[in-house]
KEMISE-654551 format. One record per atom (N, C-alpha, C): residue number from 1; x, y, z; atom name. Coordinates in Angstrom, 1 decimal. Layout:
<nodes>
<NUM; <X; Y; Z>; CA>
...
</nodes>
This chain:
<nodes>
<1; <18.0; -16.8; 158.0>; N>
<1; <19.3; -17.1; 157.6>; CA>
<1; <19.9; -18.3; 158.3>; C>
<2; <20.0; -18.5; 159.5>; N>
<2; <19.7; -19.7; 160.3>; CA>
<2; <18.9; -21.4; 159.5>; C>
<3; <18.1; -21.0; 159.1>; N>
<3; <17.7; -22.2; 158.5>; CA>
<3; <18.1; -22.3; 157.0>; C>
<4; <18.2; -21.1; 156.4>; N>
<4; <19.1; -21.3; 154.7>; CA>
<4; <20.3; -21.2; 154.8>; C>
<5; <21.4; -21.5; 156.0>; N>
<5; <22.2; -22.0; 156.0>; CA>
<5; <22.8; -23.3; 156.2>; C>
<6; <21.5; -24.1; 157.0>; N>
<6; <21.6; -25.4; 157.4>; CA>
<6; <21.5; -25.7; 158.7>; C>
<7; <21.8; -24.6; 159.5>; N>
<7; <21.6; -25.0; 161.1>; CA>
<7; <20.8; -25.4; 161.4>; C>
<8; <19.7; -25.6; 161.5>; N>
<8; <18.5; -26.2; 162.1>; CA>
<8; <18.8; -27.5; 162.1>; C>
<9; <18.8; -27.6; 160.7>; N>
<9; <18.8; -29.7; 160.5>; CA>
<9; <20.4; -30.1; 161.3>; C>
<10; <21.7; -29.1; 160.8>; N>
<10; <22.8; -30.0; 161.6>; CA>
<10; <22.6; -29.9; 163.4>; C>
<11; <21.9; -29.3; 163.3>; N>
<11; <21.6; -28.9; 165.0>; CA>
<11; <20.7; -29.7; 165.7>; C>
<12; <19.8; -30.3; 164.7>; N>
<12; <18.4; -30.6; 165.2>; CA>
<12; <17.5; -29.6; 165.8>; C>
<13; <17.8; -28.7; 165.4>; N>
<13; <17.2; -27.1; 166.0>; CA>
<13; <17.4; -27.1; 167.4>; C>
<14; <18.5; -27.3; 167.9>; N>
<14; <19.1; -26.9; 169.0>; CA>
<14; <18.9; -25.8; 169.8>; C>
<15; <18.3; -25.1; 170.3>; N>
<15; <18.5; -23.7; 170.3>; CA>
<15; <19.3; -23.1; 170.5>; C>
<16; <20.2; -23.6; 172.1>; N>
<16; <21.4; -23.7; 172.7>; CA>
<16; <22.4; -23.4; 172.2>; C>
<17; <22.6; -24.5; 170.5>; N>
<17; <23.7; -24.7; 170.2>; CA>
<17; <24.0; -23.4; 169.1>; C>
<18; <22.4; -23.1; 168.6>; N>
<18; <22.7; -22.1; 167.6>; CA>
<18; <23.2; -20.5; 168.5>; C>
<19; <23.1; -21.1; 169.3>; N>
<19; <23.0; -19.6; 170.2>; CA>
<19; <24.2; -19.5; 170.6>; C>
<20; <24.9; -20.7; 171.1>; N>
<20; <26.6; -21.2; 171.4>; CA>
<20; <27.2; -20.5; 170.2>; C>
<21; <26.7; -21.1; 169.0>; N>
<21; <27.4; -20.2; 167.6>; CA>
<21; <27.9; -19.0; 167.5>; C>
<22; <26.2; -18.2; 168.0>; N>
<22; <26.2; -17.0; 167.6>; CA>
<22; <27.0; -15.9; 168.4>; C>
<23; <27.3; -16.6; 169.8>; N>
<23; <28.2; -16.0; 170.6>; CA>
<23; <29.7; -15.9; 170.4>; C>
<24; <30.3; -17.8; 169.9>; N>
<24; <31.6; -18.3; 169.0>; CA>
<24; <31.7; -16.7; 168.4>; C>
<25; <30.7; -16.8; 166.8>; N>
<25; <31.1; -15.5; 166.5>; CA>
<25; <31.4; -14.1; 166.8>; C>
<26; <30.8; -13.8; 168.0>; N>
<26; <30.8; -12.7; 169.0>; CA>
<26; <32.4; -12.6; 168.9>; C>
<27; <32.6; -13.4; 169.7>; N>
<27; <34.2; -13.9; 170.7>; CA>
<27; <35.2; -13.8; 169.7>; C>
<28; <34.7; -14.1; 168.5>; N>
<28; <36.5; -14.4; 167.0>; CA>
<28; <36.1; -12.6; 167.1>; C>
<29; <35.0; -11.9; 166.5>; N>
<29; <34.9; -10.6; 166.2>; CA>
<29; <35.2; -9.9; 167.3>; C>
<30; <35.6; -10.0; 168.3>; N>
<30; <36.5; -9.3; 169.5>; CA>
<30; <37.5; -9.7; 169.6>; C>
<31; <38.5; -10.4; 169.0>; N>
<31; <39.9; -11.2; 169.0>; CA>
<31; <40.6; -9.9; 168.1>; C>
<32; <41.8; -10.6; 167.9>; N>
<32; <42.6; -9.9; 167.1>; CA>
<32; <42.6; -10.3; 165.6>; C>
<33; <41.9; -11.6; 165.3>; N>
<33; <41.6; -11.9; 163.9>; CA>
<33; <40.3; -11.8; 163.3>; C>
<34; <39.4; -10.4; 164.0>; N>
<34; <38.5; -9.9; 163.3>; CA>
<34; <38.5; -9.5; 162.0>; C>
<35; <39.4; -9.3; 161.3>; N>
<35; <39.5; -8.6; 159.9>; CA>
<35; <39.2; -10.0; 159.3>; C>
<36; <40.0; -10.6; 159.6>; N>
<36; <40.2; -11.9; 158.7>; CA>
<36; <38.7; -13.0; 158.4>; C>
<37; <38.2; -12.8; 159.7>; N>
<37; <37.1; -13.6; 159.8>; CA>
<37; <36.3; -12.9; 159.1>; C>
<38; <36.1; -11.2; 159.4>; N>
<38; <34.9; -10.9; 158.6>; CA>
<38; <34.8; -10.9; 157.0>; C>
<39; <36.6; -10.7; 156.7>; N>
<39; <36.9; -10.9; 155.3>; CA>
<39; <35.7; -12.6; 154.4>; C>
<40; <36.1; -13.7; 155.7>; N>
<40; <36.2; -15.0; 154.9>; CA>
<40; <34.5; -14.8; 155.0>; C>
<41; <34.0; -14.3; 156.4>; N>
<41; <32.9; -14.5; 156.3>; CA>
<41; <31.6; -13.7; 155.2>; C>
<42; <32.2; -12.8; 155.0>; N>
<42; <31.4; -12.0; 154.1>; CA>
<42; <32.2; -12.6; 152.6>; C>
<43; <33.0; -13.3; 152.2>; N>
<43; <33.0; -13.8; 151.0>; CA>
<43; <32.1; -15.2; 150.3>; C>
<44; <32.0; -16.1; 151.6>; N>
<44; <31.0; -16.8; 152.2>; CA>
<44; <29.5; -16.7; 151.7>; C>
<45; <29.2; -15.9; 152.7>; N>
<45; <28.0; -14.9; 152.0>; CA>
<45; <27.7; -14.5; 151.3>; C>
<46; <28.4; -13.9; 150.6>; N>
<46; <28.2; -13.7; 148.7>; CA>
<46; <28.0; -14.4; 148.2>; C>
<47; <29.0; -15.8; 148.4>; N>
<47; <28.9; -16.7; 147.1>; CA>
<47; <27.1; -17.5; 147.3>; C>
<48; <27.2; -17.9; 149.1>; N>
<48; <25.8; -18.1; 148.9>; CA>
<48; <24.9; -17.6; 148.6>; C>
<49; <24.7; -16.5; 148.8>; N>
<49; <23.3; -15.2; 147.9>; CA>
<49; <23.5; -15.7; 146.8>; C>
<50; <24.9; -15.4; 146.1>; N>
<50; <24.6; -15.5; 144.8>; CA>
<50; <24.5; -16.7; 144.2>; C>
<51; <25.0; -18.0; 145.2>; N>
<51; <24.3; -19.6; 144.6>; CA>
<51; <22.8; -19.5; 144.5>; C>
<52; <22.3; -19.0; 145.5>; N>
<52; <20.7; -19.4; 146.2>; CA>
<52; <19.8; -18.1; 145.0>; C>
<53; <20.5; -17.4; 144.4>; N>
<53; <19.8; -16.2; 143.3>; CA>
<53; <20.1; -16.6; 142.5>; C>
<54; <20.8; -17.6; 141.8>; N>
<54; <21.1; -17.9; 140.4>; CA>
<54; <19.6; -19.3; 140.4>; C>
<55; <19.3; -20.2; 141.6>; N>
<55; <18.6; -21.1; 141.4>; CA>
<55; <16.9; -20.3; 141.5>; C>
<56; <17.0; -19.4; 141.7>; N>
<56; <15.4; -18.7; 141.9>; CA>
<56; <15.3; -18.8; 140.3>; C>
</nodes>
């Protein structure tokens, strides 16, 4: 998911930085605007499954 999202290349496959990320998201999902983020981020998600399923 990491690389069919793009990270690797905008990162230069960073490892650090993907990992800086994955924590970012930790830290908003313990805030008080967790609903909101999981809202935007799971709409997100969908649309790309369903971009990346329509091109198969």
């Amino acid at each position: 998911m990491v690389a069919k999202a793009g990270l690797v290349e905008l990162t230069d496959d960073d490892r650090a930085v993907l990992f800086g990320v994955m924590i970012e998201a930790a830290a908003t999902l313990q805030g008080e605007h967790r609903d909101q983020a999981l809202t935007l981020w799971r709409r997100r998600g969908r649309r790309a499954f369903a971009d990346s399923t329509a091109e198969l």
